[in-house]
FILO-373072 format. One record per atom (N, C-alpha, C, O): x, y negated, z negated; residue in one letter. Coordinates in steps of 0.02 Angstrom, whole numbers, padded with zeros to 5 digits, always signed. Each point is the difference from the previous one (the first is absolute). Last residue first. Layout:
BEGIN
XYZA ...
***
This chain:
BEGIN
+00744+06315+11919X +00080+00003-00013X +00022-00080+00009X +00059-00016-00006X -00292+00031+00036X +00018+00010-00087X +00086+00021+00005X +00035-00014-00048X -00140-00054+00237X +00003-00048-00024X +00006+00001-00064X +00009-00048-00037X -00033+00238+00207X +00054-00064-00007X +00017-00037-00026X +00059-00015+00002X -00254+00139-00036X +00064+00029-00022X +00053-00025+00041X +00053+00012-00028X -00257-00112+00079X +00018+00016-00072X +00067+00012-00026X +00039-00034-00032X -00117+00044+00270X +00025-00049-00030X +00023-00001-00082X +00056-00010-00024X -00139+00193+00113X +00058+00004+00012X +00026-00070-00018X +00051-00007-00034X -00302+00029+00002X +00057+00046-00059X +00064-00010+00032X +00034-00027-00044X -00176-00054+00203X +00008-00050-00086X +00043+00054-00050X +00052-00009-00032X -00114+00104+00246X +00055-00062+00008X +00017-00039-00069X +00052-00022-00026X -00229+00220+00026X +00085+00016+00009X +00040-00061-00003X +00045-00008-00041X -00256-00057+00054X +00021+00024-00070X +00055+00023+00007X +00047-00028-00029X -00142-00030+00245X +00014-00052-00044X +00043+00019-00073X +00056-00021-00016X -00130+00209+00125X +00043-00051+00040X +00045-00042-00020X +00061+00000-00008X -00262+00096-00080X +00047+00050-00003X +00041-00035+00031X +00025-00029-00049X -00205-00060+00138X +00004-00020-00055X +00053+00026-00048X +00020-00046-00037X -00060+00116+00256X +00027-00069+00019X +00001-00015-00089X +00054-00023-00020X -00168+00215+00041X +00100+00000+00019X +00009-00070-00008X +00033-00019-00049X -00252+00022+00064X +00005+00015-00065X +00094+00003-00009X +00037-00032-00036X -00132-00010+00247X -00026-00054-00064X +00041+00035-00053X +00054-00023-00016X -00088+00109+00265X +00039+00035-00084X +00013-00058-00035X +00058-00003-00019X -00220+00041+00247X +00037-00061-00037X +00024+00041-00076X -00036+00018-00046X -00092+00036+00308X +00013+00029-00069X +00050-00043-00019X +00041-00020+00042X -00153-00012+00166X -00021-00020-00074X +00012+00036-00048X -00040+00007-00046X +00109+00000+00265X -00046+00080-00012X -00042-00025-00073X -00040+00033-00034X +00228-00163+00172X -00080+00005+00041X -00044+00045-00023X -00051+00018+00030X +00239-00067-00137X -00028-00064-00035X -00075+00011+00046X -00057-00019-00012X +00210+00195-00012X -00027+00000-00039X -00026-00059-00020X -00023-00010-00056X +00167+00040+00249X -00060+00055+00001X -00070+00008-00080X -00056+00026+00000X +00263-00205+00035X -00057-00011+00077X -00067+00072-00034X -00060-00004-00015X +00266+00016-00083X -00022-00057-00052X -00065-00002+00065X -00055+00020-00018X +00188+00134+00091X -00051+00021-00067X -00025-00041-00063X -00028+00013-00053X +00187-00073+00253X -00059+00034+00045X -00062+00017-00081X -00059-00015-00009X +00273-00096-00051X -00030-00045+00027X -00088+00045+00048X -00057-00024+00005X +00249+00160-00116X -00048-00036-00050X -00041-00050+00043X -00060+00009-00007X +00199+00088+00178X -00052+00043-00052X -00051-00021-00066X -00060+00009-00007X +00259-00115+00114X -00057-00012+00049X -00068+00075-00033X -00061+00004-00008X +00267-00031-00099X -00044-00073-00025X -00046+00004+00054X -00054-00028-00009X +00199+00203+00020X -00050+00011-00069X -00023-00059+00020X -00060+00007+00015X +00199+00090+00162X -00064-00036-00004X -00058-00010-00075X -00061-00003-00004X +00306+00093+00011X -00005-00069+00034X -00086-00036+00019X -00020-00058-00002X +00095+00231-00216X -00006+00000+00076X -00015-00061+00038X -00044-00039-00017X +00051+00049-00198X +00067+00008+00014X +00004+00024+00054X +00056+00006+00025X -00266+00063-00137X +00030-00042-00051X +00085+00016+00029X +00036+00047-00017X -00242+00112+00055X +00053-00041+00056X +00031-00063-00013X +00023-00029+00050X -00163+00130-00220X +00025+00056+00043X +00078-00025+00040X +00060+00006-00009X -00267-00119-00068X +00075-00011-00039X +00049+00040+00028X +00056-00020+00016X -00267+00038+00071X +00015-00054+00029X +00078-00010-00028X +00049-00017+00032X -00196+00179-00109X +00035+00026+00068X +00045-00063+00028X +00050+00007+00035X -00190-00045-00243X +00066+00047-00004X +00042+00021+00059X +00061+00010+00000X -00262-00144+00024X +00045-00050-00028X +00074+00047-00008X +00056-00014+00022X -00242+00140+00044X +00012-00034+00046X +00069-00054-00003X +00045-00008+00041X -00183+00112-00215X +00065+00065+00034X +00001-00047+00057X +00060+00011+00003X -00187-00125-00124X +00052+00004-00031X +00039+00063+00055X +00057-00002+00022X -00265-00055+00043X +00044-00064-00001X +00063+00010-00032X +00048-00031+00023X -00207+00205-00066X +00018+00014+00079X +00041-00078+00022X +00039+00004+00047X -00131+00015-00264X +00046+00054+00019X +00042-00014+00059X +00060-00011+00008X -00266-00123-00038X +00060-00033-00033X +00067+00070+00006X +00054-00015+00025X -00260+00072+00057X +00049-00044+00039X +00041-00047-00040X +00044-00034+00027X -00170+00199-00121X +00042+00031+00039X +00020-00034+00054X +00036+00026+00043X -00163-00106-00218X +00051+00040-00031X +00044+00025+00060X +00061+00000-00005X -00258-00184+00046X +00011+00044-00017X +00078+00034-00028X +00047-00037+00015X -00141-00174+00046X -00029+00035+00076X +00031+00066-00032X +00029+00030+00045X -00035-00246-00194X -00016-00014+00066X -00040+00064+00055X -00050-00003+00035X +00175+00061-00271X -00060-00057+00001X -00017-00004+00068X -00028+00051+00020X +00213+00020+00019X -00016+00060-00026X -00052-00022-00010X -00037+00010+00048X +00174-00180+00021X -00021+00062+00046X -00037+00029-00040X -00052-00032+00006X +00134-00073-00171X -00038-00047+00036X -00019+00012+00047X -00057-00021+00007X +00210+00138-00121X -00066+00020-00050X -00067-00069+00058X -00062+00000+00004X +00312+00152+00082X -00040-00068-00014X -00065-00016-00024X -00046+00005+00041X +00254+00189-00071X -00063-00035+00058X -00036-00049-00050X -00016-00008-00059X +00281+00101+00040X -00063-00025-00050X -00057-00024+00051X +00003-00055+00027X +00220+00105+00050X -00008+00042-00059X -00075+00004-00030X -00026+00048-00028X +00103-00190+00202X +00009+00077+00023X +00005+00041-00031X +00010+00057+00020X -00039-00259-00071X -00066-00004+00052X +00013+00073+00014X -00044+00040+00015X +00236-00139-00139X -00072+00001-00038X -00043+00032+00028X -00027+00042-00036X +00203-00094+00200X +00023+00039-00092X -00049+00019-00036X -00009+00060-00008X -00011-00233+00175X -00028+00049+00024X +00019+00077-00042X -00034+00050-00004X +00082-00284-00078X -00090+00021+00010X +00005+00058+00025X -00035+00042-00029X +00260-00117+00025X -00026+00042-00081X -00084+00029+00004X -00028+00051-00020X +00143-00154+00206X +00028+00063-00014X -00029+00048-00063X -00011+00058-00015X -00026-00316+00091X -00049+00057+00025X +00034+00077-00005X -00036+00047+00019X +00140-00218-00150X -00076+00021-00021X -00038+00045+00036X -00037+00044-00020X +00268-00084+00093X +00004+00013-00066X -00069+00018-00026X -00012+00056-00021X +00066-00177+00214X +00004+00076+00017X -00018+00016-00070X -00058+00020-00004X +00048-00231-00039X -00036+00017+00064X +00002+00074-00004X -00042+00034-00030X +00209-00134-00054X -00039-00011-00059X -00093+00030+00036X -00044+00025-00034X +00282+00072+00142X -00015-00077-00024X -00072+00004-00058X -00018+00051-00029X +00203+00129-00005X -00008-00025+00058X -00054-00075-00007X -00004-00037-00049X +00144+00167-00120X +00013+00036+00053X +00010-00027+00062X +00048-00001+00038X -00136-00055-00262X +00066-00008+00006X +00054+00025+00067X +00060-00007+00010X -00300+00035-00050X +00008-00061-00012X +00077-00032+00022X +00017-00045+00038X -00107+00284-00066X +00008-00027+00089X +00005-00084-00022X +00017-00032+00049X -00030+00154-00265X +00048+00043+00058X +00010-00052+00059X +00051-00032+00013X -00235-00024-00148X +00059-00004-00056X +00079-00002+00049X +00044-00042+00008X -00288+00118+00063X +00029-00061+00025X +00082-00023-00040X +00049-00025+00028X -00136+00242-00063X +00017-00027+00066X +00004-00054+00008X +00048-00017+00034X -00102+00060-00246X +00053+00050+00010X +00036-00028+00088X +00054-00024+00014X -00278-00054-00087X +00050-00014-00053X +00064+00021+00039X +00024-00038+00041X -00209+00131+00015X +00013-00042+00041X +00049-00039-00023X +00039-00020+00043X -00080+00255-00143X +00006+00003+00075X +00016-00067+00014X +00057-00002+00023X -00085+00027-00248X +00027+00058+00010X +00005+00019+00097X +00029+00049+00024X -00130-00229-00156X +00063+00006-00030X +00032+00061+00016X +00054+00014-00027X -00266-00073+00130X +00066-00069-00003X +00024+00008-00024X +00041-00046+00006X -00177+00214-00001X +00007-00007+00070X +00049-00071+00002X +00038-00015+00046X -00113+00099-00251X +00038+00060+00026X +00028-00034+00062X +00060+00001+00011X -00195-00077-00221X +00030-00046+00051X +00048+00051+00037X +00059-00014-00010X -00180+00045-00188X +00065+00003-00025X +00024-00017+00070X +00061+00004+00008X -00304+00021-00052X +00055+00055-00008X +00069-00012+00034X +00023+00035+00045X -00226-00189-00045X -00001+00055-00070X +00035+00070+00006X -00015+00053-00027X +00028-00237+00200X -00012-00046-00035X -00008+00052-00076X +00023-00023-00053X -00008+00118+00275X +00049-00021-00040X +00003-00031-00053X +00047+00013-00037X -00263+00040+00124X +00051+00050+00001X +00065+00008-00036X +00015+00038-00046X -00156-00204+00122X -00016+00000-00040X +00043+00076-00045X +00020+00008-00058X +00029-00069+00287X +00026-00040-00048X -00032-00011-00074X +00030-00036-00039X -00096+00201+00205X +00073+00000-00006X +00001-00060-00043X +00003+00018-00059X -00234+00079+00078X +00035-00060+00029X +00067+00009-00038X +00002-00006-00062X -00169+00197+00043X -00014-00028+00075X +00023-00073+00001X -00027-00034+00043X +00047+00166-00258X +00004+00028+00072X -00021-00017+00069X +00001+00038+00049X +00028-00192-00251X +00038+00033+00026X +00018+00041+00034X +00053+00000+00031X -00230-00109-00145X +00005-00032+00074X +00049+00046+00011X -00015+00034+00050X -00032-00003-00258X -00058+00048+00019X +00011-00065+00071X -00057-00018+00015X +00218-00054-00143X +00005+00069-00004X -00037+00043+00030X +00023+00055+00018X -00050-00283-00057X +00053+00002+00066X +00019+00093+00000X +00022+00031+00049X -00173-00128-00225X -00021-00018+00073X +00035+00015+00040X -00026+00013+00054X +00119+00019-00280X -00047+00016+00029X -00047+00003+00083X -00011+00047+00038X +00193-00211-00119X +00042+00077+00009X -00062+00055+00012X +00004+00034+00052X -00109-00237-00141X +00043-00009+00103X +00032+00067+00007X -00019+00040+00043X -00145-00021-00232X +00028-00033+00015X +00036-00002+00072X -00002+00038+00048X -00199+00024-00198X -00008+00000+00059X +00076-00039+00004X -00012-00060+00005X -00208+00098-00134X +00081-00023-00041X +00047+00032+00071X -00003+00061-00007X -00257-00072+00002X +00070+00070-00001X +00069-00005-00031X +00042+00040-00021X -00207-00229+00013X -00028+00052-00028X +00021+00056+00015X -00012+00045-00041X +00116-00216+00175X -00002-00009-00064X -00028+00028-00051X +00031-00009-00052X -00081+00061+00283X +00082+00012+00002X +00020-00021-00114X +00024+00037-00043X -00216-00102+00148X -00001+00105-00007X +00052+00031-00018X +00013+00053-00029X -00041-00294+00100X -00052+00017-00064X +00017+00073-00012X -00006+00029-00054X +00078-00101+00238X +00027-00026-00025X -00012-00002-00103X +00032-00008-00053X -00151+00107+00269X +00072+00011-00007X +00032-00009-00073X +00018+00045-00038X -00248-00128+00158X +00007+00021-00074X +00056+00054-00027X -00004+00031-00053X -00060-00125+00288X +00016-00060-00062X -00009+00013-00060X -00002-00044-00043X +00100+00160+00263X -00052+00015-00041X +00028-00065-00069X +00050-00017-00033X +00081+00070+00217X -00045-00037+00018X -00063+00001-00039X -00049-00031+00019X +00256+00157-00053X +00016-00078+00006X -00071-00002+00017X -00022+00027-00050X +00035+00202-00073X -00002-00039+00067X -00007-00056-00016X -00037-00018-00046X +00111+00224-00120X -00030-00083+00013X +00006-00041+00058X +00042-00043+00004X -00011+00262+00023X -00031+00009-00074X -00011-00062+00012X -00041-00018+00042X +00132+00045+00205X +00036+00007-00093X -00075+00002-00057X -00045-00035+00024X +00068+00079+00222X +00000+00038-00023X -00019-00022-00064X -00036+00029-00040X +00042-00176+00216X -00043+00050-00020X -00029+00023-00058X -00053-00010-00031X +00293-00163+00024X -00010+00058+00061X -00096+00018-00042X -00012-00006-00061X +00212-00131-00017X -00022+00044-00024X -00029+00057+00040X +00010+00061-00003X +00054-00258+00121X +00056+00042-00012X -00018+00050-00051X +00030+00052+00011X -00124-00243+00097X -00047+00059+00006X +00055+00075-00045X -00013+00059-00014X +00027-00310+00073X +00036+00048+00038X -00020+00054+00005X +00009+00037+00049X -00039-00276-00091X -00070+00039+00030X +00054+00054+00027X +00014+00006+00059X +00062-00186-00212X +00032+00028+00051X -00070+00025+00057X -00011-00031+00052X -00041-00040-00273X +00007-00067+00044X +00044+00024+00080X -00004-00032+00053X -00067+00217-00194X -00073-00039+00027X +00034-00069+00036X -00019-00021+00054X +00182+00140-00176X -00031+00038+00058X -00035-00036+00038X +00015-00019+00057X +00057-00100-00265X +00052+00027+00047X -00024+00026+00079X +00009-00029+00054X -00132+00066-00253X -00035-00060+00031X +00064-00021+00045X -00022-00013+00056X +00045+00213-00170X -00065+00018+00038X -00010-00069+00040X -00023+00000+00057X +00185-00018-00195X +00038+00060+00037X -00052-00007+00058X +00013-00015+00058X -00048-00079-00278X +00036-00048+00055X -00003+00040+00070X -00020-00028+00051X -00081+00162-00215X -00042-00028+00015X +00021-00059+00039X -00038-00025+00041X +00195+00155-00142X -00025+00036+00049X -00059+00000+00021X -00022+00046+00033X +00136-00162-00201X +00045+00020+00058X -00039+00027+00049X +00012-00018+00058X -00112-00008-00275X +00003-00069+00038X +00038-00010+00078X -00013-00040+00045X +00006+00254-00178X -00057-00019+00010X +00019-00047+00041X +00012+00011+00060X +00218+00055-00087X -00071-00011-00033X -00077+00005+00040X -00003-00004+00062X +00312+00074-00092X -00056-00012+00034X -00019-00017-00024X +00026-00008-00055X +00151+00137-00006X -00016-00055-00028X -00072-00039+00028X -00037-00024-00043X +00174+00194+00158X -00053+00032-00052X -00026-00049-00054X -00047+00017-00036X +00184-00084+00218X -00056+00027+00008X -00062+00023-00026X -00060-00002+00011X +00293-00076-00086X -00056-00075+00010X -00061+00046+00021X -00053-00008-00031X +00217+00165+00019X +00005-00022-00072X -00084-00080-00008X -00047-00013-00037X +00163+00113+00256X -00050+00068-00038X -00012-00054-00090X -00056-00008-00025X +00231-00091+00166X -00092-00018+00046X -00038+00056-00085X -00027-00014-00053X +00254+00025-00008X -00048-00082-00020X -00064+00001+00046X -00055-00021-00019X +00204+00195+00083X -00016+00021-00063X -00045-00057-00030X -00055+00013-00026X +00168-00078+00226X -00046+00053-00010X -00048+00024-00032X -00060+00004+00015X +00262-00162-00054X -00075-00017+00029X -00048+00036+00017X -00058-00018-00012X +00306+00053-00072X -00073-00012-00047X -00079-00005+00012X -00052+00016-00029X +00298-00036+00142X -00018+00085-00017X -00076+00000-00040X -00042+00044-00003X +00132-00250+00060X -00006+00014+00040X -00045+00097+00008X -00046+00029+00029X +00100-00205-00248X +00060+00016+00053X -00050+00030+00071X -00054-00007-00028X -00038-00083-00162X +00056-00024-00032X +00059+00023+00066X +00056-00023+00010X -00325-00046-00019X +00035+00048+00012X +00062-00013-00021X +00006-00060-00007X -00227-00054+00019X +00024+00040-00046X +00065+00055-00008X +00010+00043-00043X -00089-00158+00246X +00016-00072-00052X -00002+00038-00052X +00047-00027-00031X -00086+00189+00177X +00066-00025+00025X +00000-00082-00052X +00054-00026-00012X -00246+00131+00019X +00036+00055-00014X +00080-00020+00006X +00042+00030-00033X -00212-00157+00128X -00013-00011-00073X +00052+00044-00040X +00024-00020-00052X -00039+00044+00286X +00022-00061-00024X +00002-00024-00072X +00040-00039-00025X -00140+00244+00120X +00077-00017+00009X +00016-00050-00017X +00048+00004-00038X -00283+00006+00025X +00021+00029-00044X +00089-00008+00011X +00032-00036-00039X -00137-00077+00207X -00018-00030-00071X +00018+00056-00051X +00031-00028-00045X -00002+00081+00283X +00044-00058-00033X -00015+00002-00070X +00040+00021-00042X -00197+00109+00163X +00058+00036-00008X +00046-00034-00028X +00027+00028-00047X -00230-00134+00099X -00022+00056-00044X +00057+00039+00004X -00015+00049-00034X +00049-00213+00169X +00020-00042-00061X -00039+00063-00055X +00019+00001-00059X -00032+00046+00300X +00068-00015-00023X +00003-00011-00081X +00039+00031-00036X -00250+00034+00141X +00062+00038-00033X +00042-00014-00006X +00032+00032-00041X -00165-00228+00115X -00015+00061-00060X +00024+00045-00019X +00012+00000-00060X +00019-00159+00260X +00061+00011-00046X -00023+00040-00091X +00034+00015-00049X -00177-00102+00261X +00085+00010+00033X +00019+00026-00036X +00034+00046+00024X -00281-00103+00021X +00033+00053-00062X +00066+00012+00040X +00008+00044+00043X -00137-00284+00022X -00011+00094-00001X +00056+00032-00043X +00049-00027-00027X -00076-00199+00066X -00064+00015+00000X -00010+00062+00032X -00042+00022+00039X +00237-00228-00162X -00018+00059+00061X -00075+00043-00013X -00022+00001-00057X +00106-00183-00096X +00038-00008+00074X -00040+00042+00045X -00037-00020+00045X -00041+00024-00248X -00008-00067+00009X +00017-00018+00055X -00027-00043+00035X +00040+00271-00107X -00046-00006+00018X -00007-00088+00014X -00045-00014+00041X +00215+00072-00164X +00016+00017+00083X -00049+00009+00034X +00011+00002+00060X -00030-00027-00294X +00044-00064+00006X +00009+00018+00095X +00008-00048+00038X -00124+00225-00160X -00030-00065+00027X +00044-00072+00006X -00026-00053+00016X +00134+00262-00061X -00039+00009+00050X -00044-00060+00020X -00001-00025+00056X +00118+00026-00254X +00075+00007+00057X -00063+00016+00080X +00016-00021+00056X -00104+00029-00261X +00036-00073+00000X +00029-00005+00061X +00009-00050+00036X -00086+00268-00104X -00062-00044+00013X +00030-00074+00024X -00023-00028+00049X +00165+00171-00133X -00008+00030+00074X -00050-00041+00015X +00002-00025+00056X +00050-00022-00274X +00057-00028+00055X +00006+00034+00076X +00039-00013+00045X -00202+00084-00232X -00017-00049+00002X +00064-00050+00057X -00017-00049+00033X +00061+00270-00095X -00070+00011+00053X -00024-00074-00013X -00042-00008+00044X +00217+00076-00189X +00021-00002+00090X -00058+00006+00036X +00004+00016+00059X +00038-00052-00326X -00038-00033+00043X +00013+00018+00081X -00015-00043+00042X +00119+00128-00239X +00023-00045+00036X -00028-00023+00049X +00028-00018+00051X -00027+00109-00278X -00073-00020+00029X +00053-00052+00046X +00016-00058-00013X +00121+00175-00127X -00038+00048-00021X -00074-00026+00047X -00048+00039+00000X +00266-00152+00027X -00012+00077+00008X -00063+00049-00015X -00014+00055+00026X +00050-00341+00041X -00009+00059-00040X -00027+00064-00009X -00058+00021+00001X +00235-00222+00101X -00030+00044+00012X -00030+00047-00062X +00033+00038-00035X +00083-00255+00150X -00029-00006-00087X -00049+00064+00004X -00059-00010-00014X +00099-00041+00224X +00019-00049+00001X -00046+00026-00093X -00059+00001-00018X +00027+00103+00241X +00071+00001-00040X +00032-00024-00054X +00055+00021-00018X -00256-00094+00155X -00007+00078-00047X +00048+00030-00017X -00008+00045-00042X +00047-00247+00148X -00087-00012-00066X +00029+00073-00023X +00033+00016-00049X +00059-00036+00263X +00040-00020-00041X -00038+00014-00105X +00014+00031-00051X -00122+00028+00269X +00010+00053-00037X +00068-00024-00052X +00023+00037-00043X -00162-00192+00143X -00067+00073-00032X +00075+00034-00047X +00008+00007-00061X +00057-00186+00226X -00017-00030-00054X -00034+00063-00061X +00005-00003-00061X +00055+00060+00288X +00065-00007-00046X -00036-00012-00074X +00003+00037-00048X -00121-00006+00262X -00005+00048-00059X +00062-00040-00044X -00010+00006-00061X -00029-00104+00275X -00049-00016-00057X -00015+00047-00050X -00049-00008-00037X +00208+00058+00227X +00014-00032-00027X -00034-00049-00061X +00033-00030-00042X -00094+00227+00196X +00056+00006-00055X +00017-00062-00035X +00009+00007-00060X -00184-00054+00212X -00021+00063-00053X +00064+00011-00062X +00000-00010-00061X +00034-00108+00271X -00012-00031-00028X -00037+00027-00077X +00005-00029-00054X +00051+00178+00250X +00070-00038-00043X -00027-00101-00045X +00042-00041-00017X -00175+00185+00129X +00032+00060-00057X +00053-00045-00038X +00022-00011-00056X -00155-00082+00245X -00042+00012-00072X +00031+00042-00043X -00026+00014-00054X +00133-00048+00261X +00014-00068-00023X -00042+00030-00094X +00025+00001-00056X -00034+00158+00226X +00058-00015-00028X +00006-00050-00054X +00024+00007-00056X -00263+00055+00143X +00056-00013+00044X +00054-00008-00046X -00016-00036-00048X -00268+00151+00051X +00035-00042-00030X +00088+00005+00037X +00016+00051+00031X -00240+00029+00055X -00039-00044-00048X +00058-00022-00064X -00017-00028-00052X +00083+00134+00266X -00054-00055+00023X -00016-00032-00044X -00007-00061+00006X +00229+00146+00002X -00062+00027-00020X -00045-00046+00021X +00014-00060+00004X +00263+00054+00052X -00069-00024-00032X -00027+00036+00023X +00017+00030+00052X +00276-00012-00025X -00085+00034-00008X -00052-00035-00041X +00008-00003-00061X +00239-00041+00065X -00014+00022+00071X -00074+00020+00025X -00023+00009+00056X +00120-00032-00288X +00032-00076+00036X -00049-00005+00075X -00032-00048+00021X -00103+00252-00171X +00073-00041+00018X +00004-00076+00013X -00045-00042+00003X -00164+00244-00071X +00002-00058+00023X +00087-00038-00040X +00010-00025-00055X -00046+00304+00103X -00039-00055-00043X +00018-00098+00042X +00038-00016+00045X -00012+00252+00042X -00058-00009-00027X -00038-00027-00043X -00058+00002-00020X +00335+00049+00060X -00056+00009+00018X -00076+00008-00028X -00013+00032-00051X +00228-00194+00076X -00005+00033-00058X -00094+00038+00018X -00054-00029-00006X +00284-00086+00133X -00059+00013+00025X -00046+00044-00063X -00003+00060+00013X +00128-00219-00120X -00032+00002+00069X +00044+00056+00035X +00061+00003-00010X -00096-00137-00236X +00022+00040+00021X -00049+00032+00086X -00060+00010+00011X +00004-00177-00191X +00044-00025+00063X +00011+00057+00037X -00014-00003+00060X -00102+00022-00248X -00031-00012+00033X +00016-00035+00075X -00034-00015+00049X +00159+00079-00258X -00023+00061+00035X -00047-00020+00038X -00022+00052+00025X +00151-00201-00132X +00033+00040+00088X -00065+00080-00016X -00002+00052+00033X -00081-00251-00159X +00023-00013+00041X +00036+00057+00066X -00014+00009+00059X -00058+00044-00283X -00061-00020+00041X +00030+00004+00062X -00002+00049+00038X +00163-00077-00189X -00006+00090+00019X -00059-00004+00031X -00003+00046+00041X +00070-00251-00131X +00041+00030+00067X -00012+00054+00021X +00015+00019+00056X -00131-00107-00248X -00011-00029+00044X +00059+00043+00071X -00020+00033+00048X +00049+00052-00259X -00083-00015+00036X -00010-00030+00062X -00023+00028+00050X +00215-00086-00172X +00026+00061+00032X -00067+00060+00056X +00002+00031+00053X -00029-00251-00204X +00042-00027+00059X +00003+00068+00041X -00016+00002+00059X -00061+00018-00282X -00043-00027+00046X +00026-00019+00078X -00035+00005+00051X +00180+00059-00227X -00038+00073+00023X -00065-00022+00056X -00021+00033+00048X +00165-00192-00164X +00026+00050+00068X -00032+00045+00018X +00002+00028+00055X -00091-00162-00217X -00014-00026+00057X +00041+00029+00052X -00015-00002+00060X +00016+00089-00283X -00073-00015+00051X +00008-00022+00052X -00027+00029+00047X +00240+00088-00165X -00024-00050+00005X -00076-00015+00043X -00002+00005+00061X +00119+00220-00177X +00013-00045+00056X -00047-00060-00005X -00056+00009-00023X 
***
């Protein structure tokens, strides 16, 4: 597929998944954050194009650089915006996307993330680290072996030989998207993918995402709850989200999502990470529209 569709297609999948409203506990059309508002997402999606067109763009398989175009794609939006809107987005985009400009049909892309993954580098996963730091997301987390804030990370990381598929492997039990990112993308090709794919054609473009977030949210707890305030309230958010689907077609569903977008924006729990799963579902379905 062509770079710049694939860049274009980036860009829109930012877009409604950050439109999507009443989309709970994260910042909507309908919903600001104190320390960031709608407007910053959606100006976010749209200053990635240039990153991830580039990285589509004369792709090489064997050093496809995707941790130097997460770096690109992050500080080009650090120029606009002045908080971490869109770090997992484009740490989930940038391999799919790259995977999809190598791709000959649609069925391929998958099989192409795992293929660029394991392709990685050193150099990847020292962008990856400085990515973070310009985000201040913290997203390695504590835990990790090479802690972001330590200024000799980066050094340690290169005398381990240390690549991105590495790093994201020993993050993986405690961040879903590093998660996906080294095993074959379960939660967007196999849960959000699938649903939005379905309700797209179904219903509006709106119902469609927040149907799919809460799809995700009710399968997969939220590695960003979980970080934040523990394991068993990201759980306890998800069987909540499940009870909520439950009644999916009952006349008061939308006044329901609307009460548990309220209960989880006053309790500060925010599923960031879904919202990112989200996005990615939306871009793969675009995709595969755009390869038939």
């Amino acid at each position: 597929m062509d770079a710049l569709e694939i860049a274009k297609i980036a860009q829109i999948a930012s877009a409604l998944e950050v439109s999507g409203y009443p989309k709970p506990g994260n910042v909507h059309r309908t919903r600001d954050y104190d320390d960031m508002v709608f407007e910053d997402f959606i100006i976010s999606g749209i200053v990635i194009g240039d990153a991830i067109r580039e990285a589509c763009s004369d792709v090489d398989v064997e050093n496809p650089q995707l941790g130097k175009y997460i770096l690109k794609a992050v500080s080009e939006t650090d120029k606009w915006i002045k908080n971490n809107t869109n770090l997992g987005i484009v740490m989930m985009i940038t391999p799919i996307a790259v995977a999809a400009a190598i791709s000959d049909s649609f069925d391929e892309i998958r099989e192409n993330v795992k293929v660029l993954m394991a392709n990685t580098s050193v150099d990847d996963a020292c962008d990856l680290y400085d990515a973070n730091n310009i985000a201040d997301a913290g997203r390695m987390g504590d835990q990790h072996e090479y802690y972001l804030s330590r200024d000799s990370a980066k050094n340690e990381l290169r005398e381990n030989k240390q690549t991105m598929y590495d790093v994201l492997k020993i993050s993986a039990p405690w961040d879903m998207l590093a998660r996906e990112m080294t095993s074959d993308m379960p939660a967007v090709f196999e849960i959000g993918y699938p649903t939005y794919q379905k309700l797209s054609k179904e219903k509006s473009k709106n119902d469609a995402c927040v149907l799919t977030f809460l799809k995700i949210l009710s399968q997969v707890p939220d590695t960003l709850i979980s970080r934040k305030y523990g394991s068993d309230d990201a759980i306890k958010v998800s069987m909540m989200t499940r009870d909520l689907l439950n009644i999916e077609g009952e006349d008061d569903f939308d006044e329901k999502v609307a009460q548990f977008d309220e209960f989880l924006f006053k309790n500060k729990y925010n599923p960031g990470t879904t919202a990112d799963l989200t996005a990615a579902s939306i871009f793969v379905s675009y995709l595969k529209d755009n390869f038939e």
